[in-house]
C-alpha positions in Angstrom: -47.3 80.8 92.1 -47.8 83.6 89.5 -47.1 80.9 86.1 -49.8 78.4 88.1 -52.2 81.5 88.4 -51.4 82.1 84.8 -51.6 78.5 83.5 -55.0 78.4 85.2 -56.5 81.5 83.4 -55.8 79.3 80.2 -57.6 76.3 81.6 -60.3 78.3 82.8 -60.8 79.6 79.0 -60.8 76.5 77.2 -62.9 74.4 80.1 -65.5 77.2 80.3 -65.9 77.8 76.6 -65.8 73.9 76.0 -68.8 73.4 78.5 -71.0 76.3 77.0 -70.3 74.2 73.5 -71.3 71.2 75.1 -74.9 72.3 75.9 -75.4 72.4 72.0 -75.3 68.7 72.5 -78.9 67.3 70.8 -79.9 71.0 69.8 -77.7 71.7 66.9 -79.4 73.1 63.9 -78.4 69.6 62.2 -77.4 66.3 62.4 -73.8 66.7 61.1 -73.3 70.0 63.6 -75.0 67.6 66.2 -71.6 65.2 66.3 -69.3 68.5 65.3 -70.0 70.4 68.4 -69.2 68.2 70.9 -66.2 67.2 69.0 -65.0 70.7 69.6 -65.9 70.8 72.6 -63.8 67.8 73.7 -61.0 69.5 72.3 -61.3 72.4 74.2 -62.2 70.1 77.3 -59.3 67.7 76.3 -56.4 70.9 76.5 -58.5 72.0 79.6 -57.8 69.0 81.4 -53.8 68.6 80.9 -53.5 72.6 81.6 -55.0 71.4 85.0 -53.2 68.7 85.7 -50.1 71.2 84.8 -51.1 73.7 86.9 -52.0 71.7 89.9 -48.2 70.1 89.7 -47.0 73.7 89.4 -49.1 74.4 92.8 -47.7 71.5 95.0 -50.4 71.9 96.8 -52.3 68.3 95.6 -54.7 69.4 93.9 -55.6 68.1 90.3 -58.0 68.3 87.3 -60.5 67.7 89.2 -60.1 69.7 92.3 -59.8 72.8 90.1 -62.6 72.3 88.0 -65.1 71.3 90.0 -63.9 73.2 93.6 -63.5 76.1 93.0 -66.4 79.0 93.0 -67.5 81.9 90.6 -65.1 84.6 92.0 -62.1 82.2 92.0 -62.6 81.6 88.1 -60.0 83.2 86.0 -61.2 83.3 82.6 -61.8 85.7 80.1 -65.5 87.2 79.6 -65.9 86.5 75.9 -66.0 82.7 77.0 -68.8 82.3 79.1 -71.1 84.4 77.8 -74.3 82.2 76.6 -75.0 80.6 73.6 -77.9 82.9 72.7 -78.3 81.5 68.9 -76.1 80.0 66.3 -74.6 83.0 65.3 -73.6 84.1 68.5 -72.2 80.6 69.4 -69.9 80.4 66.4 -68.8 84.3 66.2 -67.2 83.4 70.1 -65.3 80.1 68.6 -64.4 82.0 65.6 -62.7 84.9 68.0 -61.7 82.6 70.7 -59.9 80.4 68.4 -58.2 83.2 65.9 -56.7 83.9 69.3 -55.2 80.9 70.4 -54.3 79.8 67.7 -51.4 81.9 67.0 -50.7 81.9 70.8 -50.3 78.1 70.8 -47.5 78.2 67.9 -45.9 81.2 69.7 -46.0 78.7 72.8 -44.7 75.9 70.4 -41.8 77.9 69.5 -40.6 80.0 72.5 -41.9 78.2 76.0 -39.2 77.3 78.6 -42.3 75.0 79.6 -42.2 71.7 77.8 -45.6 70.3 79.1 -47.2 73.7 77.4 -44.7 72.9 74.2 -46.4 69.3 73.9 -50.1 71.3 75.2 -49.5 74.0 71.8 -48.5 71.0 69.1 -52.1 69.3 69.7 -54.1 72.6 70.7 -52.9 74.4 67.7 -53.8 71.6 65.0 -57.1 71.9 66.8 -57.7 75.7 66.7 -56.9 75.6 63.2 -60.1 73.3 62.6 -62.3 75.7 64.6 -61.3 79.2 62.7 -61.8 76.8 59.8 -65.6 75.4 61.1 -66.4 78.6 62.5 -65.5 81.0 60.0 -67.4 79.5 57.3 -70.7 79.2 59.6 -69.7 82.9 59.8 -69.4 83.6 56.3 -72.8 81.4 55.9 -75.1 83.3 58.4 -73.5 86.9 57.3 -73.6 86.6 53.3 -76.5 84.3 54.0 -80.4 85.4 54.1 -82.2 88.6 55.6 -82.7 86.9 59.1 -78.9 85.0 58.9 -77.1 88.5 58.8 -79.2 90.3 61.3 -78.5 87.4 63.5 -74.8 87.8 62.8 -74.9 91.2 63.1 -76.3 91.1 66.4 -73.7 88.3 67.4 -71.0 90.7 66.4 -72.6 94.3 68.4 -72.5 91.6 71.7 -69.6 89.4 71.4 -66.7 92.1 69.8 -66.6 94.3 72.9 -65.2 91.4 75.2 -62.6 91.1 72.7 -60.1 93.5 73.9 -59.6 91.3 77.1 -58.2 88.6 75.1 -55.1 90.6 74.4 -54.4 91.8 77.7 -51.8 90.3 80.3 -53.1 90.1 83.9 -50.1 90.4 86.7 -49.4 86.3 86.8 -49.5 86.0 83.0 -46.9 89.1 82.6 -44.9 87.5 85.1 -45.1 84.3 83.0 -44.4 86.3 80.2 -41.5 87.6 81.9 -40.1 84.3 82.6 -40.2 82.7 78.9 -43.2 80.2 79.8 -45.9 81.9 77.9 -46.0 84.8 75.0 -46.8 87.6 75.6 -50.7 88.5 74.9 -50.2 91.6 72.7 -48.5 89.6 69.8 -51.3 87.8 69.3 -53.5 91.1 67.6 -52.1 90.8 64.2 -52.8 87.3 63.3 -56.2 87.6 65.3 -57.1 90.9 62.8 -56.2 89.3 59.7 -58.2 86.4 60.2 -61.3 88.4 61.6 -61.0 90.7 58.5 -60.8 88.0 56.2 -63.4 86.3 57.4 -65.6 89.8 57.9 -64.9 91.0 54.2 -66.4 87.5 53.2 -69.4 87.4 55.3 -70.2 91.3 54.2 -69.3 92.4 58.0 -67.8 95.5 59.0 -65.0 95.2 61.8 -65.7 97.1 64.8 -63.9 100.2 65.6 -63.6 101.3 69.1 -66.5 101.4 71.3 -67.3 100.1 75.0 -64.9 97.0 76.3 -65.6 95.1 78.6 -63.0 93.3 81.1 -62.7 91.9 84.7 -63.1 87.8 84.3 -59.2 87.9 84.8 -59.8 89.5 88.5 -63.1 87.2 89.1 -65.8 89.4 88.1 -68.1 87.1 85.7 -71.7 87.9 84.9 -74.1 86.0 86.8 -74.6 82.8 83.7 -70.9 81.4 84.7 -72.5 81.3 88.1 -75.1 79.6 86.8 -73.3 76.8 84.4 -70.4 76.5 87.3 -73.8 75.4 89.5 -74.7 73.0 87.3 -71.2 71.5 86.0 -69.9 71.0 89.4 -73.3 69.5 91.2 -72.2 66.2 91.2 -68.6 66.2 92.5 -69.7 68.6 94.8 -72.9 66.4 95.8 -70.3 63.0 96.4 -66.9 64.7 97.1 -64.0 62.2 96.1 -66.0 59.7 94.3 -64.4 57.5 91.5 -66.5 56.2 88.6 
């Protein structure tokens, strides 16, 4: 039960961050980020969906992709605070891809390379490829908006004072995924701080932005405390299954 709990705290991450990319969809600041965006949100949706499936075979309990997307309420929600907070502007939208994805993407080839699991093995070789492109597209929006004009690096600047104190959470094992850990399936969380600093420094030094150091952190999503917007975008991603439960299209 505790590597489905933990497998689902990864789906909840990527489904969650891919939807509040999603709603960029026709308000991108141009055409070409207009078909970008919801290409990385697909990917994120696309990993989402077969970590599902994944868990709900671990479960044994019938449920599916489906089921645990779209039945499930706020407090059962496992994933981390950094990805649900809003879009608020450009800046703020790309600074959480560019620290969500610095993340994972080191935490997918440790997956690659050490899982016991081989639906996750086959889950890291895409996802990885993937999260390469978003440090990639996101860092250099970052380095655009920070070394950019007056307005562009206060922006950024205010993305990084909101965003880099949900951070910490990303390193930190809850109960299922250090019994995961414990059992070979996933890496352990920790290991993933000094890839995730060199590429946040690298992309910082070039976009003229200081790194954080120490300061408030803010936690919980692991144990189902969310702010009150993931309420909100579960309310409106789930209205339709829930309004015409067991429909096929």
């Amino acid at each position: 039960m505790a590597v489905f709990e933990a497998v689902l705290e990864l789906a909840d991450d990527h489904l969650v961050l891919g939807h509040r990319i999603s709603e960029w969809c026709g308000h991108a600041p141009m055409l070409e980020e207009d078909l970008a965006m919801p290409n990385m949100a697909l990917d994120l949706i696309g990993t989402a969906r077969t970590l599902y499936a994944h868990a709900g075979a671990l479960e044994g309990q019938g449920r599916g992709e489906d089921e645990l997307a779209y039945l499930r309420g706020e407090r059962e929600y496992r994933n981390c605070l950094l990805v649900e907070r809003p879009n608020e502007d450009f800046a703020h939208t790309m600074l959480r891809s560019l620290y969500f994805a610095a993340f994972m993407r080191p935490y997918w080839l440790a997956v690659l390379a050490q899982s016991v699991d081989e639906v996750l093995r086959g889950v890291a070789g895409k996802a990885e490829k993937e999260m390469a492109y978003h440090i990639r597209h996101a860092g250099e929006w970052v380095v655009r908006l920070g070394d950019g004009t007056e307005e562009s690096a206060a922006r950024m600047l205010a993305a990084v004072e909101a965003l880099h104190l949900y951070t910490e959470e990303l390193f930190e094992s809850s109960a299922v995924a250090a019994v995961a850990e414990a059992d070979g399936v996933l890496p352990p969380r920790a290991q993933m701080r000094a890839p995730w600093q060199a590429v946040i420094a690298e992309v910082f030094e070039q976009a003229l932005l200081a790194v954080p150091q120490g300061g408030p952190v803010l936690r919980g999503g692991r144990q189902g405390l969310h702010g009150e917007g993931l309420g909100h975008m579960l309310a409106e991603m789930q209205v339709l299954h829930r309004a015409h439960p067991g429909a096929r299209w």
